[in-house]
ZADO-1210 file (C-alpha; in nm, 4 decimals, padded with zeros to 6 digits):
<atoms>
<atom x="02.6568" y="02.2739" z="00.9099" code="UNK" pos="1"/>
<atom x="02.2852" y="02.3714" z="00.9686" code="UNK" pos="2"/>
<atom x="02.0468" y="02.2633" z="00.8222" code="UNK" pos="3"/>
<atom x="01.6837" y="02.4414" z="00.9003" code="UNK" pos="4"/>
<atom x="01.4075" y="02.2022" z="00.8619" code="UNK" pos="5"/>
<atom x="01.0704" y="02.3356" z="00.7627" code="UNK" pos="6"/>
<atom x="00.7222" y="02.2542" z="00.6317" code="UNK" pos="7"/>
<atom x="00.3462" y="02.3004" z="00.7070" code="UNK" pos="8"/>
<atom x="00.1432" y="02.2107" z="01.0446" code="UNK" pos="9"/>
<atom x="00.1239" y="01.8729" z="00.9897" code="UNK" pos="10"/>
<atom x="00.3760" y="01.7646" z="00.7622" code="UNK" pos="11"/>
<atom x="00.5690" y="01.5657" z="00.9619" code="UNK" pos="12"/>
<atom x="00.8516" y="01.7708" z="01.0533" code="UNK" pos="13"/>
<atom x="00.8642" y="01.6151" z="01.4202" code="UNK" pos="14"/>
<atom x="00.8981" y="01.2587" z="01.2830" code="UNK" pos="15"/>
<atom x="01.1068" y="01.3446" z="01.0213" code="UNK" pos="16"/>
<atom x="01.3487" y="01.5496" z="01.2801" code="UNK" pos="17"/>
<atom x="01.3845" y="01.2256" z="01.4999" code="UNK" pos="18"/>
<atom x="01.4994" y="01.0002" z="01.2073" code="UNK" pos="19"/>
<atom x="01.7719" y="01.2412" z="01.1362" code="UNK" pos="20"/>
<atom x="01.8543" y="01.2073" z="01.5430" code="UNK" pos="21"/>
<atom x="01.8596" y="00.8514" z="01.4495" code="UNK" pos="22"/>
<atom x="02.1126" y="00.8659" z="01.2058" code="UNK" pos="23"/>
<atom x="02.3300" y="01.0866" z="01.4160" code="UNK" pos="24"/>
<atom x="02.2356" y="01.4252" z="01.3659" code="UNK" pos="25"/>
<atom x="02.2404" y="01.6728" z="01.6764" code="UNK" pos="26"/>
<atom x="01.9115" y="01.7361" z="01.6082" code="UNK" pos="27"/>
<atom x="01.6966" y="02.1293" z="01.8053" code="UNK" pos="28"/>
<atom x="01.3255" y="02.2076" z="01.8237" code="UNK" pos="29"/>
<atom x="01.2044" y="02.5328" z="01.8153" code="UNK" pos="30"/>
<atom x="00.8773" y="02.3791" z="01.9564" code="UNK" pos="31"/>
<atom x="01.0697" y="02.2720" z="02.2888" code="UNK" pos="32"/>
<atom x="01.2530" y="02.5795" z="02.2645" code="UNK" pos="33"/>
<atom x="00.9160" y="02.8229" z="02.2619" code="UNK" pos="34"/>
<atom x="00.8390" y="02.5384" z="02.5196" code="UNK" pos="35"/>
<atom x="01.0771" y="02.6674" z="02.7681" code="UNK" pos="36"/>
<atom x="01.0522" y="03.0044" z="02.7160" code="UNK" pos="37"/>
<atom x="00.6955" y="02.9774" z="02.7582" code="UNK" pos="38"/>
<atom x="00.7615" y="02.9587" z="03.1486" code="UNK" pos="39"/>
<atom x="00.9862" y="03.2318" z="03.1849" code="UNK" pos="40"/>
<atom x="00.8238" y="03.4685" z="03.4257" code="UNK" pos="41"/>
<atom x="00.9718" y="03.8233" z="03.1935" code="UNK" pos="42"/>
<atom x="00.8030" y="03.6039" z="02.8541" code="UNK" pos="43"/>
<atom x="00.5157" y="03.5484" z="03.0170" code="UNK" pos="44"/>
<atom x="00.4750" y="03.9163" z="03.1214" code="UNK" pos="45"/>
<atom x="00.5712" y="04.0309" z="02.8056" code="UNK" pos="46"/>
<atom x="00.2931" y="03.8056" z="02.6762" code="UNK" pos="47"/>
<atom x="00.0867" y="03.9314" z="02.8770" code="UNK" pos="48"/>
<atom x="00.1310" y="04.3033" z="02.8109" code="UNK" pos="49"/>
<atom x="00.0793" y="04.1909" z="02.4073" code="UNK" pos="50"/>
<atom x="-00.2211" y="03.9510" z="02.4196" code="UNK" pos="51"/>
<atom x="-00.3780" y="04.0228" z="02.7493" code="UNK" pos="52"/>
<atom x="-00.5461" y="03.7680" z="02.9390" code="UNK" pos="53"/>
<atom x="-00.3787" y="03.4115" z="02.8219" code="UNK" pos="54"/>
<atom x="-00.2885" y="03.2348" z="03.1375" code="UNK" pos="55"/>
<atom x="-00.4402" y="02.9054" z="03.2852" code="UNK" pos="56"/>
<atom x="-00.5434" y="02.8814" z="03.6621" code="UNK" pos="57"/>
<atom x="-00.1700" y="02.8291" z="03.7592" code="UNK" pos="58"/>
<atom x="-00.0756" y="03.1063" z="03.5743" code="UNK" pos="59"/>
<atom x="00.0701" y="02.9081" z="03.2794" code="UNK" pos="60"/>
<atom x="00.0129" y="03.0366" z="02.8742" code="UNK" pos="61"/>
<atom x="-00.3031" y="02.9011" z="02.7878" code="UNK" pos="62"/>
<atom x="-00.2098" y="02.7787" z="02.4867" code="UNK" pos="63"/>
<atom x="-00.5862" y="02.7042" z="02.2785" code="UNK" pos="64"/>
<atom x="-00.6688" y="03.0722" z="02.3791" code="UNK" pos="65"/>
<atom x="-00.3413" y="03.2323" z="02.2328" code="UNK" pos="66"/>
<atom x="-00.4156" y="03.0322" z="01.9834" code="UNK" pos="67"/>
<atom x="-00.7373" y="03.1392" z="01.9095" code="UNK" pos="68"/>
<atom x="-00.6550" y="03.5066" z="01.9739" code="UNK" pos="69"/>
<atom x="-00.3197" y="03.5010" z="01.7026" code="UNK" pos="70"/>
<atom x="-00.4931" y="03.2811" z="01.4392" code="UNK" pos="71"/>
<atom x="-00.7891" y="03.5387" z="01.4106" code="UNK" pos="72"/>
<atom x="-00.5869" y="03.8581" z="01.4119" code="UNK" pos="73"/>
<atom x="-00.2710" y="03.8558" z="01.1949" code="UNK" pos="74"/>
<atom x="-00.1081" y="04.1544" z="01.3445" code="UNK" pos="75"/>
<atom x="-00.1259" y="04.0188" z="01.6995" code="UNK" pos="76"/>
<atom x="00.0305" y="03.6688" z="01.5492" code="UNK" pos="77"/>
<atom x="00.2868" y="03.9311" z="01.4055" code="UNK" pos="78"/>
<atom x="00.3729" y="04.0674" z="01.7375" code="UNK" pos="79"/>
<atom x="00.4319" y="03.7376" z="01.8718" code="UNK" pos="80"/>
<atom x="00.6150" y="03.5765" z="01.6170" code="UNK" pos="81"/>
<atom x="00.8507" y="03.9164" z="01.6402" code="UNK" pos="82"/>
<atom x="00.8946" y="03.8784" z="02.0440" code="UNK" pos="83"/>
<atom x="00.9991" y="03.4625" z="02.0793" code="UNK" pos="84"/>
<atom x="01.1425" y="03.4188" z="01.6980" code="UNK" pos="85"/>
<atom x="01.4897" y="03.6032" z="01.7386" code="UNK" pos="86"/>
<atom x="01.5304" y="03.4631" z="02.0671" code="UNK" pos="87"/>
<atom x="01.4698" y="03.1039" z="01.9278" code="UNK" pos="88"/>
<atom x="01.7102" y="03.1528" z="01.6267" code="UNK" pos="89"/>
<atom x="01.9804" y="03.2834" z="01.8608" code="UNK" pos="90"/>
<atom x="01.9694" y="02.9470" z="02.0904" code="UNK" pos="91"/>
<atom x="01.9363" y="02.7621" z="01.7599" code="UNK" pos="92"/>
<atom x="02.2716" y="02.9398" z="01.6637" code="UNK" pos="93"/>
<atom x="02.4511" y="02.8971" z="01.9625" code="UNK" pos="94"/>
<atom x="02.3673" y="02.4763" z="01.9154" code="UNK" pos="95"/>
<atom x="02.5482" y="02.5013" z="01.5879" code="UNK" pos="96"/>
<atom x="02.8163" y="02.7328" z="01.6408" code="UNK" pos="97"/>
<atom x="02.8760" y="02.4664" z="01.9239" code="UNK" pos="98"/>
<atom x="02.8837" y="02.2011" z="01.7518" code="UNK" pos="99"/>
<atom x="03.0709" y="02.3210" z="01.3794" code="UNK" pos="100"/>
<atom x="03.1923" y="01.9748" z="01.2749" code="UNK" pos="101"/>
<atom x="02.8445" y="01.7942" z="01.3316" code="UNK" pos="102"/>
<atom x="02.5455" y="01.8290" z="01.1137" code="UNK" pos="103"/>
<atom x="02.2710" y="02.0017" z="01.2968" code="UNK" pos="104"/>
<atom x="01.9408" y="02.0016" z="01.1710" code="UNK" pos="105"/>
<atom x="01.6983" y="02.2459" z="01.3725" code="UNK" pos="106"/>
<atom x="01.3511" y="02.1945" z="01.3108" code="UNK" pos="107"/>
<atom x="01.2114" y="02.5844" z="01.2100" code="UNK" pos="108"/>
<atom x="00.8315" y="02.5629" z="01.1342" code="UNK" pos="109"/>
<atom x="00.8262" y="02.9320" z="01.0348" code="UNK" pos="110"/>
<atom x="01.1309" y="02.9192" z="00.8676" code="UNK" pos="111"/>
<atom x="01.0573" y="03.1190" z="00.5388" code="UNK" pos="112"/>
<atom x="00.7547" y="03.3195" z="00.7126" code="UNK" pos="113"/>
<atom x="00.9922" y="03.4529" z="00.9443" code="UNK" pos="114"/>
<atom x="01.2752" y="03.5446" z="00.6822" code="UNK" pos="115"/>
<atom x="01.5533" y="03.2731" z="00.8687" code="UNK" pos="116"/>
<atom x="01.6455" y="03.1527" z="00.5283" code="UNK" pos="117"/>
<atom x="02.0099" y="03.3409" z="00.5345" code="UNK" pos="118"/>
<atom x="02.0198" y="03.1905" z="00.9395" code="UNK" pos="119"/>
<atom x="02.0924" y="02.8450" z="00.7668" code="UNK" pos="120"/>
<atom x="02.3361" y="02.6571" z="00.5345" code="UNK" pos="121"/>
<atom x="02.1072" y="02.4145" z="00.4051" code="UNK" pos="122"/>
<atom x="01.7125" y="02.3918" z="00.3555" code="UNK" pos="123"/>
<atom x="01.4970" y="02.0835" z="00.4026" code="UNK" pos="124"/>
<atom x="01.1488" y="02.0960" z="00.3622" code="UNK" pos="125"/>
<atom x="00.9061" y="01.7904" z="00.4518" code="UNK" pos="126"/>
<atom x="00.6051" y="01.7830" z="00.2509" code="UNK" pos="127"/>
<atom x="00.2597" y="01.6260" z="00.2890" code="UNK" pos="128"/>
<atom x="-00.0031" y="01.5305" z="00.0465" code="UNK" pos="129"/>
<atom x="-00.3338" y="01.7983" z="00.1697" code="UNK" pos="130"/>
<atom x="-00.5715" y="01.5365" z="00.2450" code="UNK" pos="131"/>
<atom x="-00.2541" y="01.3297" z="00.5217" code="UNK" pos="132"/>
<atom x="-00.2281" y="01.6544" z="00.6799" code="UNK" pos="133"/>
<atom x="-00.5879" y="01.6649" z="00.7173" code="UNK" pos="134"/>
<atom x="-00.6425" y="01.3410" z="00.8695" code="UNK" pos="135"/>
<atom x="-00.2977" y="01.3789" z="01.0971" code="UNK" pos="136"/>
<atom x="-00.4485" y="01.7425" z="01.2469" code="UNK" pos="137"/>
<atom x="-00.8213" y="01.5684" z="01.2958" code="UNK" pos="138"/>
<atom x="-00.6677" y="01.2842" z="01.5344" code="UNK" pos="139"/>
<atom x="-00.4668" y="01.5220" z="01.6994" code="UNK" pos="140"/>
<atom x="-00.7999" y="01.7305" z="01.8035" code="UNK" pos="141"/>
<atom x="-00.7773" y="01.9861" z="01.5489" code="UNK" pos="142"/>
<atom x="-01.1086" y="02.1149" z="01.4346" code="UNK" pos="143"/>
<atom x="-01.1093" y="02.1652" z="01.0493" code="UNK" pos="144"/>
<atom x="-01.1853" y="02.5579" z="01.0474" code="UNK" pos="145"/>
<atom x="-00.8800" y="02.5331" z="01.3095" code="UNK" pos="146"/>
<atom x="-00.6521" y="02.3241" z="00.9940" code="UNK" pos="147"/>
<atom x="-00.7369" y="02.6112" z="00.7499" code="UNK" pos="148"/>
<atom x="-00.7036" y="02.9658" z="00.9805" code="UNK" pos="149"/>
<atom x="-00.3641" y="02.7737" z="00.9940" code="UNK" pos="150"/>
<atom x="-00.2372" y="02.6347" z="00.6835" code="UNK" pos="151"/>
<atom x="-00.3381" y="02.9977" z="00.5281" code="UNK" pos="152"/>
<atom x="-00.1592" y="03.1601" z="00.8069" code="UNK" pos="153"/>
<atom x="00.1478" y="02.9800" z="00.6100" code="UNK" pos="154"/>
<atom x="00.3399" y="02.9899" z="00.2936" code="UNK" pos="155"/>
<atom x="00.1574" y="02.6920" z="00.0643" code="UNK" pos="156"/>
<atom x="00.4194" y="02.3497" z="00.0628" code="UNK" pos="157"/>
<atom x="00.4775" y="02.3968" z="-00.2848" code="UNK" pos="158"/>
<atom x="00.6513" y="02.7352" z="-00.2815" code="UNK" pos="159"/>
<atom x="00.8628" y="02.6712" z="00.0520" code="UNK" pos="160"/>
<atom x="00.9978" y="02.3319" z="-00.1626" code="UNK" pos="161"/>
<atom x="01.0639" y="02.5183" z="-00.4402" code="UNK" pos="162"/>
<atom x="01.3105" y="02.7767" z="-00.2240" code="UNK" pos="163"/>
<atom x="01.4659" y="02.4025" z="-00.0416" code="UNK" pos="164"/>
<atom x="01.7764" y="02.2477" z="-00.0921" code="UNK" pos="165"/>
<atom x="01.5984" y="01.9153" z="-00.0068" code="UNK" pos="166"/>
<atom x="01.2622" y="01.7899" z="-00.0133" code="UNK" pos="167"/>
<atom x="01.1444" y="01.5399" z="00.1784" code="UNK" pos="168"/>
<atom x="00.8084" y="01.3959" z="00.0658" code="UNK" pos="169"/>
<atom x="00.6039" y="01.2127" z="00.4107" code="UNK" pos="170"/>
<atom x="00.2828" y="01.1301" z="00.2709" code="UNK" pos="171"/>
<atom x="00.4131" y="00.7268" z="00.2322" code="UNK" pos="172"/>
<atom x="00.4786" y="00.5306" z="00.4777" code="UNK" pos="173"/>
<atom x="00.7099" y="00.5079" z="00.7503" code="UNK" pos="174"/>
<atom x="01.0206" y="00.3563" z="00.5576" code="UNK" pos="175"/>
<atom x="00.9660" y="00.5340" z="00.2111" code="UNK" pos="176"/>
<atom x="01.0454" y="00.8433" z="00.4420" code="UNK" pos="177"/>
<atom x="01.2993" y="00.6818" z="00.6064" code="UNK" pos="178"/>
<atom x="01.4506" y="00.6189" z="00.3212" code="UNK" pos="179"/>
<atom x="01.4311" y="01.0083" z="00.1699" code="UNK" pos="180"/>
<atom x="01.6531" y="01.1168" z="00.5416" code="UNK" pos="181"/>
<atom x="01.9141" y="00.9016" z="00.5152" code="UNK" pos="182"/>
<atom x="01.9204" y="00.9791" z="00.1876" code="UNK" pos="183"/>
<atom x="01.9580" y="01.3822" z="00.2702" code="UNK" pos="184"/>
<atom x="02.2023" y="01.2979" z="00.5725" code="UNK" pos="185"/>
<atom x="02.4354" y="01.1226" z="00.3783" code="UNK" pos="186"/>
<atom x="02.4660" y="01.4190" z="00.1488" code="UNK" pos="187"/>
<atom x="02.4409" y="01.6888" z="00.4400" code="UNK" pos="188"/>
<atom x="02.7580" y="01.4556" z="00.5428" code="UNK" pos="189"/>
<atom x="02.9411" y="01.5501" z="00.2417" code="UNK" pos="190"/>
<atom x="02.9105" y="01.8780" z="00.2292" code="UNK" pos="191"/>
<atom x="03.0375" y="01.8720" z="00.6028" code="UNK" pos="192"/>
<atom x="03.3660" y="01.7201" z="00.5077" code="UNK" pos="193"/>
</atoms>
């Protein structure tokens, strides 16, 4: 069973992915997965050869300037998305194929922007009230013309949780969302069995 979990920058999808770890969950990030292939010396070219100039003094991804290159010109952000999605979906896949009588909830940011909806059994989105988002992208360092280049470079909360088979609201506190993924794990259990 795999179940994609999605929502905006700032949602809470990281939190919300380690309370399903918690409850038992094999749990994959396509953040640490981008992560890794990041420092592969043929993505890295490939980067390169896209974007152009985008590497720190040790030759790393810089990643505020790809940033600021994608976010300002959708076609590049495109390209990208096109080069490190499939291969993130295919190490996603192998997880679950590995591991058929677990549930396995992968953590997909882009999951409806980048058309993985059939890639998945189940949909979970985690939602945010606007104004949480907001003040959880500020104290990370986010500027706020930085929070909306991004948010519009995604589909709006409301219309990925209509499309979900579960919704996840993490504007509360800690517990009430707590509460919400057990809630969802014990059902993802079911349908497992």
């Amino acid at each position: 069973m795999l179940a994609g979990l999605t929502g905006n920058l700032g949602s809470g999808k990281s939190t919300v992915l380690s309370m399903f770890k918690a409850h038992g969950a094999l749990t994959v990030s396509s953040d640490e997965i981008v992560h890794r292939l990041l420092s592969e010396t043929d993505i890295k070219r490939r980067i390169g050869e896209l974007l152009g100039d985008v590497f720190d003094s040790t030759g790393n991804i810089d990643k505020p300037k790809t940033a600021a290159i994608v976010f300002n010109n959708p076609e590049l952000r495109r390209a990208l998305e096109a080069l490190l999605h499939p291969l993130v979906m295919a190490e996603i896949k192998r997880a679950a194929s590995a591991n058929t009588d677990r549930v396995v909830v992968a953590e997909i940011p882009l999951l409806f922007e980048g058309n993985f909806t059939n890639d998945v059994d189940k949909i979970i989105t985690v939602i945010s009230d606007r104004d949480v988002v907001e003040e959880r992208l500020k104290l990370k360092g986010f500027r706020t013309a930085d929070i909306k280049s991004r948010l519009s470079a995604q589909l709006p909360q409301e219309k990925k949780a209509a499309m979900s088979d579960f919704v996840i609201n993490n504007s509360g506190n800690h517990e009430e969302t707590k509460s919400q993924v057990a809630d969802v794990y014990k059902k993802l259990k079911c349908l497992l069995s």
